[in-house]
C-alpha positions in Angstrom: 169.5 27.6 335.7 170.0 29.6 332.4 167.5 30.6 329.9 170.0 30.4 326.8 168.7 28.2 323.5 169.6 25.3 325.6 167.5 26.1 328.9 164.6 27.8 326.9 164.5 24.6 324.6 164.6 21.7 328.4 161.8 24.5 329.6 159.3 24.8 327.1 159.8 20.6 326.7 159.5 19.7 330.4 156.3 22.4 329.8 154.9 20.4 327.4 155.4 17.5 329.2 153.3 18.9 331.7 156.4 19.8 334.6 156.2 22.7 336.5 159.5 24.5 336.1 161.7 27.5 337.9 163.4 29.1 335.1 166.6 31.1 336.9 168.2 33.8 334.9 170.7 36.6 335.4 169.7 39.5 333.6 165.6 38.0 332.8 164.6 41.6 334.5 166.9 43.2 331.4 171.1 42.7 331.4 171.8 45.9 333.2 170.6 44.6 336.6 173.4 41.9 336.0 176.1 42.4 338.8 178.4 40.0 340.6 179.0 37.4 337.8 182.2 36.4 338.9 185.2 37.2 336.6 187.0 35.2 334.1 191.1 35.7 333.5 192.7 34.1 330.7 196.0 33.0 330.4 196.5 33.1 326.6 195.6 35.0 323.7 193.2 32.1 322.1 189.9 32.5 323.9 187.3 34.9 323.3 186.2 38.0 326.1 183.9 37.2 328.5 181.3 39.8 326.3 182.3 38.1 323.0 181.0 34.8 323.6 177.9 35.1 326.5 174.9 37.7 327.1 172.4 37.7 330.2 168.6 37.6 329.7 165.8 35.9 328.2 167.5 33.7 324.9 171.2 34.0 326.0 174.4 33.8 323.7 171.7 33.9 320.8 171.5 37.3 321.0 175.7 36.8 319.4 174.8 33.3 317.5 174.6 33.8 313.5 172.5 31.0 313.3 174.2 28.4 312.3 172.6 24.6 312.6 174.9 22.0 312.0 173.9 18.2 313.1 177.2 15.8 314.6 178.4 12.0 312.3 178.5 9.1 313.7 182.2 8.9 314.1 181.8 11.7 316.8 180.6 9.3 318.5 183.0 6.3 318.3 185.9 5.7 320.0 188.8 6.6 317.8 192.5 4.8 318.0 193.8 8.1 317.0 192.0 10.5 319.1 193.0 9.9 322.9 189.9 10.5 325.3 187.1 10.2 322.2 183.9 7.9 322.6 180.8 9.0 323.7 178.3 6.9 326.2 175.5 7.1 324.2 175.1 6.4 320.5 174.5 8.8 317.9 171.2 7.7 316.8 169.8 8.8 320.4 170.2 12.5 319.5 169.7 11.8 316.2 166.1 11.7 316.5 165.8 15.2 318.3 167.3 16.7 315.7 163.9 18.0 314.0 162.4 19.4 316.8 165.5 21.2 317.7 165.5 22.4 314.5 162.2 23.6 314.3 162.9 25.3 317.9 165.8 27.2 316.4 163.7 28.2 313.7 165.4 26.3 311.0 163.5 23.8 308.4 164.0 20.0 309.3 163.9 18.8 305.9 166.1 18.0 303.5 166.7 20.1 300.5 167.6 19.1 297.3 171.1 18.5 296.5 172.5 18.4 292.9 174.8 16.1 292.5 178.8 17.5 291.2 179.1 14.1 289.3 182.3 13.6 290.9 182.8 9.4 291.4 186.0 9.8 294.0 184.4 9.3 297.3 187.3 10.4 299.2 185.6 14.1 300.3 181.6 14.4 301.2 180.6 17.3 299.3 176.8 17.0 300.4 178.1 18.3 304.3 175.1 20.4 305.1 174.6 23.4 307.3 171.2 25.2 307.8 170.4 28.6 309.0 168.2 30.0 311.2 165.8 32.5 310.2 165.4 34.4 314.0 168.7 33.3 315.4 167.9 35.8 318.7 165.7 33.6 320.6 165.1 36.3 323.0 162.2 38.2 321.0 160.9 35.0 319.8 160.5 33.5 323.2 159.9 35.9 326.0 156.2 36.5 325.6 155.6 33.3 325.3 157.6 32.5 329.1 155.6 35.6 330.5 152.2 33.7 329.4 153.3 30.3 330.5 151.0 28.8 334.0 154.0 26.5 334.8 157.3 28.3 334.0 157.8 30.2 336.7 160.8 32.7 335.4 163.0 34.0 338.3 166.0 36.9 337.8 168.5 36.1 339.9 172.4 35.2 340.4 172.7 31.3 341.1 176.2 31.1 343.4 176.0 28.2 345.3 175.0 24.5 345.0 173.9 23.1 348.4 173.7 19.2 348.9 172.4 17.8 351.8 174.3 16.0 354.8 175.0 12.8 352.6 176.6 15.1 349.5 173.7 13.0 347.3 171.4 14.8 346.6 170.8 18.8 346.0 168.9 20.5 348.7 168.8 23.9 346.8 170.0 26.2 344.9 172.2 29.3 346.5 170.5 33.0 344.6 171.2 36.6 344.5 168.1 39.3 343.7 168.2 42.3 344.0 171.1 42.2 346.2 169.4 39.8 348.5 170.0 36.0 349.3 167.1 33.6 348.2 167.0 29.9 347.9 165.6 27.5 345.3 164.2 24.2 345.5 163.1 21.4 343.6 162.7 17.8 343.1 165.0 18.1 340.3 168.0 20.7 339.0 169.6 21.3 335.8 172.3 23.5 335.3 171.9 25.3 331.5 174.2 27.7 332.2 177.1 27.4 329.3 180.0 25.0 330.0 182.2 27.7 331.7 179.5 29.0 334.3 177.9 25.2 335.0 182.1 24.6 335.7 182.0 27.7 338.1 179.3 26.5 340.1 180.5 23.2 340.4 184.0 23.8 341.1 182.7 25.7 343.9 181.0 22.5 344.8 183.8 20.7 345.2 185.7 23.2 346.8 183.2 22.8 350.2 182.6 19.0 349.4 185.9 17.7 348.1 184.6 14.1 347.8 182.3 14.5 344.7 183.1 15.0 340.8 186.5 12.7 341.3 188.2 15.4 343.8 190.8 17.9 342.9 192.2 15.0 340.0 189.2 14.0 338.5 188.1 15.2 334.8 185.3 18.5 336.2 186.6 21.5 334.3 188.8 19.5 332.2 189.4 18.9 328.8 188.4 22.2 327.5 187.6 22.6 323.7 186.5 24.2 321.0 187.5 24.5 317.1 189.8 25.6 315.0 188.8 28.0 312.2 190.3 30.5 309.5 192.3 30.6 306.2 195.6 29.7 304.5 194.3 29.0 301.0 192.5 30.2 298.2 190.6 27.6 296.4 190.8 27.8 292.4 187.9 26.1 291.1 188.8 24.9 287.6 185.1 25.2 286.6 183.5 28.6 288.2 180.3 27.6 287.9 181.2 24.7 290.2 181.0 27.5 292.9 177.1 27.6 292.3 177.1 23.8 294.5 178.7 25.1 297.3 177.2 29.0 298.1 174.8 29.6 299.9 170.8 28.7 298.5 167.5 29.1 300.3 165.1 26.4 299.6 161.6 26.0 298.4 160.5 27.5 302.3 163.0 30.0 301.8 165.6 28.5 304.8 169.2 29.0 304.0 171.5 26.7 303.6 175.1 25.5 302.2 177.2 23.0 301.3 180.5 22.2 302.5 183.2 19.2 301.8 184.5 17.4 304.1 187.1 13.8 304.3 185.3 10.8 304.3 185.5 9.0 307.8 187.9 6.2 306.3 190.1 8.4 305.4 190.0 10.4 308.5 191.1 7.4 309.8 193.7 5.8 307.6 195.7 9.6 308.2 194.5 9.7 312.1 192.7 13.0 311.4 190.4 15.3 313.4 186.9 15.4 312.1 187.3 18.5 309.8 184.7 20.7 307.3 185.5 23.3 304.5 183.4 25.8 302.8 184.1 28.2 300.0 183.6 32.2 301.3 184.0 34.6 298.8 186.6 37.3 298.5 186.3 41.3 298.9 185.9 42.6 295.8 188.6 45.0 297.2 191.0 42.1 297.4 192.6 42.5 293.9 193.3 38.1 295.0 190.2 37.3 293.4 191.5 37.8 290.4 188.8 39.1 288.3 188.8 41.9 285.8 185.2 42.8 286.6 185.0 42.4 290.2 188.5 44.9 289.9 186.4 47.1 288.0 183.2 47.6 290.3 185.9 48.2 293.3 187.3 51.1 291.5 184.2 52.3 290.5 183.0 52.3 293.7 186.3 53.9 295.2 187.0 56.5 293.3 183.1 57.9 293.3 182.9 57.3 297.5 180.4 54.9 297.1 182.5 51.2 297.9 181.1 51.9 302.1 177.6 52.1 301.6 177.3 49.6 298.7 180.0 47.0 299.6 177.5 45.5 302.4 180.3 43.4 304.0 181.3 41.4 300.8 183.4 39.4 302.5 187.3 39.3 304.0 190.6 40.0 302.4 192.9 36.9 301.9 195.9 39.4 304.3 193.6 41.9 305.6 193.6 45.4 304.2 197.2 45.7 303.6 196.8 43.2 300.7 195.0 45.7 299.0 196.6 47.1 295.9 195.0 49.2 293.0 197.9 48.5 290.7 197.0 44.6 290.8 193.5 45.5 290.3 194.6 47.4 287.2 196.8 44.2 286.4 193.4 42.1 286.6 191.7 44.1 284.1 194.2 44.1 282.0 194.7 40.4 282.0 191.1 39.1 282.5 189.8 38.6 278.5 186.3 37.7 280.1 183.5 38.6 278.6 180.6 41.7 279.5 178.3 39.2 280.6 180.5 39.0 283.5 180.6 42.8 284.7 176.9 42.7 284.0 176.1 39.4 286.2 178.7 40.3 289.3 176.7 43.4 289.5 173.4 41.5 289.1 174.8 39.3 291.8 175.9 42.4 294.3 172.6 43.8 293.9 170.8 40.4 294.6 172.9 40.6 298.2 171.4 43.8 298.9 168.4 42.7 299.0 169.0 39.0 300.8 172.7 39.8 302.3 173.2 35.9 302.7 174.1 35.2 299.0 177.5 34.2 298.0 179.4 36.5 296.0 179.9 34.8 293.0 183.1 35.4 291.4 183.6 34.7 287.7 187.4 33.6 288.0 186.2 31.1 290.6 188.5 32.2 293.0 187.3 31.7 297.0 188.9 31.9 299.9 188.7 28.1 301.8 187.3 28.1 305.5 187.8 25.4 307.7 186.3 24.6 310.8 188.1 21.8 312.5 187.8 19.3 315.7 190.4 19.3 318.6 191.6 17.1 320.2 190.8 16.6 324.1 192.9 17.8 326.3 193.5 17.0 330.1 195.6 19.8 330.3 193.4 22.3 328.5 191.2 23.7 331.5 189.7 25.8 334.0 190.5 26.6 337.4 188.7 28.4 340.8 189.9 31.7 341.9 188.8 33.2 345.3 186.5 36.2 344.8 184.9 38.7 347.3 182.1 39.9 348.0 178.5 39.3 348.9 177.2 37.3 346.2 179.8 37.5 343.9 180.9 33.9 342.4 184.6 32.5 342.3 187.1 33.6 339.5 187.5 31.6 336.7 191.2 31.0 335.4 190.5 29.4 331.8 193.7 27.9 330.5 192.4 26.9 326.9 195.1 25.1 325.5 195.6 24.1 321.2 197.9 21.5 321.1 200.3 20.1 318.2 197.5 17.2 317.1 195.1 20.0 316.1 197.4 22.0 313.9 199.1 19.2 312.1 195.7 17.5 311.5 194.5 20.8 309.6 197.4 21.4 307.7 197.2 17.3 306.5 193.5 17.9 305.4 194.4 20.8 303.4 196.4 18.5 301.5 193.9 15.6 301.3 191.3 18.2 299.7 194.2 19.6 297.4 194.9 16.3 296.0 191.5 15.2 296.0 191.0 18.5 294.0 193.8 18.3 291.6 192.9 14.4 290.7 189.2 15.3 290.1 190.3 18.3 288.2 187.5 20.1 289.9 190.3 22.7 290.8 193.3 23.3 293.6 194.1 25.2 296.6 197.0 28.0 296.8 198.1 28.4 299.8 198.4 32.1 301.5 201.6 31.2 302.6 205.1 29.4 302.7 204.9 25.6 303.8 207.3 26.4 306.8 204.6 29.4 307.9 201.5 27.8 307.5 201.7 26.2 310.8 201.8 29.4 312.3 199.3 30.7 310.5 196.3 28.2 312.1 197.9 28.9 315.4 198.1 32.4 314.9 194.0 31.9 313.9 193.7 29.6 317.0 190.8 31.4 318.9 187.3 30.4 320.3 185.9 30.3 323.6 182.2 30.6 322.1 181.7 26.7 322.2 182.8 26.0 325.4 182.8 22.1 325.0 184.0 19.2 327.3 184.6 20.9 330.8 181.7 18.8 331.9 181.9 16.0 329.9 179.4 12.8 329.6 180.9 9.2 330.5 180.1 5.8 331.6 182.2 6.1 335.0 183.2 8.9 337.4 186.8 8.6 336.5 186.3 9.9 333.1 183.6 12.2 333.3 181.1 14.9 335.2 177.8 12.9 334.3 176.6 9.9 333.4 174.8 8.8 330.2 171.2 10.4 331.2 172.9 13.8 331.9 173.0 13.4 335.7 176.2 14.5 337.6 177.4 11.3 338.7 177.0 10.5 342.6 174.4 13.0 343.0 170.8 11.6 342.1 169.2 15.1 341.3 171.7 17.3 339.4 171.5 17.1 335.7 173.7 19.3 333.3 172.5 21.0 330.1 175.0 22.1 327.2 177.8 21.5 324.7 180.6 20.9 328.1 178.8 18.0 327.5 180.5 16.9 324.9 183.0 14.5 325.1 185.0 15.6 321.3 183.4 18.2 319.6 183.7 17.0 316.2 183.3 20.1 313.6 179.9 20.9 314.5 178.7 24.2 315.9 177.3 22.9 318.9 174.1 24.9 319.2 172.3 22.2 317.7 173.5 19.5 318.9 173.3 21.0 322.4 169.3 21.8 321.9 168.9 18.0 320.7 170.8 17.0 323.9 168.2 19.2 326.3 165.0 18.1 324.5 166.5 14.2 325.1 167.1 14.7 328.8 163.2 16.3 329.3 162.3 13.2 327.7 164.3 11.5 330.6 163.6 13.6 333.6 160.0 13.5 332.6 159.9 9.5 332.6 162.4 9.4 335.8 159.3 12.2 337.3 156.3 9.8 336.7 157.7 7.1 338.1 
């Protein structure tokens, strides 16, 4: 069930495997004939829309993914002191070698490119973190033909509603559908629900609502420790070197795949300070955002202004440090005024917006070396941070989903501590320093305030060794039922800092390996 990058990827691999497969999907006959869903209330402002963060049809969330491929570290997988509820039940090496084919699924390159090095000896921060882009990150256009040609993917639209086990509760008889406003049923030797972590949750909370014995009962850890990451700004990074900057935007390789650096604490000391597994990257600033600081970017915003061009040539050039109120032409004429740098640097920002016209993924190079800092940061798990059923009616219509998606003290002070590990890390390199966007007694705020996913949708379903602390067991299968599997990033037990679309194909394309084996036998 669910022909996201996730289901597409187990498809095509159980395909190859030589399975014959059913391929359920709301919205394969086109989204519009989606109806009866089933809702999903939120009780605080951190989580995504419902429209925000899925899409029906052929390739999924894709259709709203950038494209971003970033593989987990092997402290994900441990079982930190400092992080309650952490530890994973297999190591990382066993999704470690899936990565390249799920790369090359998502239409990213599996190599390595080359990394100069910053010649920086203090190996307190990993400046070589990587993250690679896909090229087609819609999956949709790329793979529909190629399901309608398939002689063993059978591809079915329909609703999935209902989970039906048989009279011992261990095993799956069927699968519950809508089509076309009618009831159908599916069956198998074998089901695996690739729906995203909040609509597997639905179905199996529904479960358990008409057999209350399986997935640990009304206590146990189904639709449980909901999480996702952290991510914004509260600091400009001032790179004492500009031309540092060059090391950290983004760069296609020889193939032409994008990619980027990004630093990131050295497990050690993640552990010394009891951290979450945090990453930073360098995004440039607006050149309307007289923060940047540069004479020459100042000058091409005013240009562009005051002849009504800055819309159609600014192609997105990035955020403001405070949003639009923060800009101010008098600063801008201030930055002029104080910035003694040379032509050459007029003439190579304009160089540089032009180049982004052409390939809009370039960085912005600013000559002051002024960026803001993004982080994308871990949370903890949560108990508390979860899902709940709601009754819904009508024919064919799914339960309501209540999604409590809770950020907790833990993640905020962790982020706020590794602002100040990169600072000083910064400061004693003299690569440069941060500046912080605001007071110390409001920055915690602030990351709260920027609290807000809901895209990743990690943990609700998470892997373990026993049915106390988890929905399934190391192979993927729901534990107590022999053939119900679950695909996805509610997988997860942590979530490290890692945009889980990768991870989550490398996870699919190791359990076809499994049920494949588990099949011939």
């Amino acid at each position: 069930m669910g022909a996201g990058p996730v289901g597409l990827a187990l498809a095509f691999k159980l395909e190859e495997l030589g399975l014959s497969v059913t391929l359920v999907e709301m919205g394969a006959g086109g989204a519009a004939n989606v109806t009866g869903a089933g809702d999903i209330e939120f009780t605080n402002r951190h989580h995504a829309p419902s429209m925000a963060m899925s899409r029906p049809g052929i390739g999924g969330a894709s259709a709203l993914w950038g494209g971003r491929c970033v593989t987990f570290d092997d402290l994900d997988f441990e079982a930190r002191d400092h992080v309650p509820f952490s530890g994973w039940p297999i190591s990382h090496e066993e999704l470690r070698r899936h990565y390249a084919e799920a790369l090359t699924f998502l239409s990213c390159n599996a190599g390595e490119p080359p990394l100069e090095a910053i010649g920086v000896s203090d190996s307190r921060i990993d400046t070589n973190a990587l993250e690679r882009w896909s090229s087609f990150p819609a999956l949709g256009p790329i793979y529909g033909e190629r399901l309608k040609a398939s002689d063993r993917i059978r591809l079915v639209n329909a609703i999935v509603t209902d989970v039906t086990l048989d009279a011992s509760g261990e095993r799956v008889e069927g699968l519950a559908a809508y089509r076309d406003g009618q009831q159908i049923a599916v069956t198998a030797r074998t089901f695996v629900l690739a729906g995203g972590g909040l609509e597997n949750v639905r179905l199996l909370l529904a479960l358990r609502e008409k057999r209350p014995e399986v997935m640990g009962g009304s206590d146990g850890p189904l639709g449980r420790f909901y999480q996702g990451h952290l991510t914004g700004y509260i600091a400009v990074l001032q790179f004492d070197r500009p031309k540092i900057a060059n090391h950290f935007a983004f760069n296609a390789d020889e193939e032409g795949y994008v990619f980027r650096r990004r630093s990131q604490i050295a497990p050690a000391i993640q552990a010394e300070e009891k951290l979450l597994n945090c990453v930073f990257w360098i995004d440039a600033i607006s050149v309307a955002d007289p923060v940047h600081g540069s004479g020459a970017l100042s000058l091409i915003y005013l240009f562009l202004r005051t002849f009504g061009l800055y819309r159609h040539l600014s192609n997105g050039l990035a955020p403001t440090a405070r949003g639009p109120e923060n800009i101010d032409r008098r600063q801008h004429w201030r930055n002029i005024r104080a910035d003694r740098g040379s032509p050459l640097d007029l003439f190579g920002s304009l160089l540089n917006m032009l180049e982004r016209r052409i390939e809009p993924w370039r960085t912005l190079i600013n000559p002051k070396g002024r960026y803001l800092l993004r982080y994308h940061a871990e949370q903890v798990p949560n108990p508390e941070s979860r899902v709940y059923l709601q009754p819904q009616e009508g024919k064919g219509r799914r339960g309501a989903l209540a999604v409590d998606y809770r950020v907790v003290e833990q993640d905020l002070a962790s982020v706020l501590k590794s602002h100040e590990i990169l600072d000083m890390w910064l400061r004693v390199t003299r690569l440069g320093r941060l500046e912080y966007l605001h007071e110390a007694s409001e920055r915690r705020q602030a990351v709260l305030n920027q609290a807000f996913d809901g895209y990743h949708q990690i943990g609700l379903s998470r892997m373990s060794e026993t049915p106390e602390e988890g929905v399934t067991d190391a192979d993927c299968r729901v534990h107590g039922i022999t053939n119900l599997y679950l695909a996805g990033s509610g997988l997860f037990p942590t979530g490290g800092h890692a945009n889980p679309t990768l991870p989550a194909v490398a996870l699919a394309l190791r359990l076809a390996a499994h049920l494949f084996e588990k099949l011939r036998r």
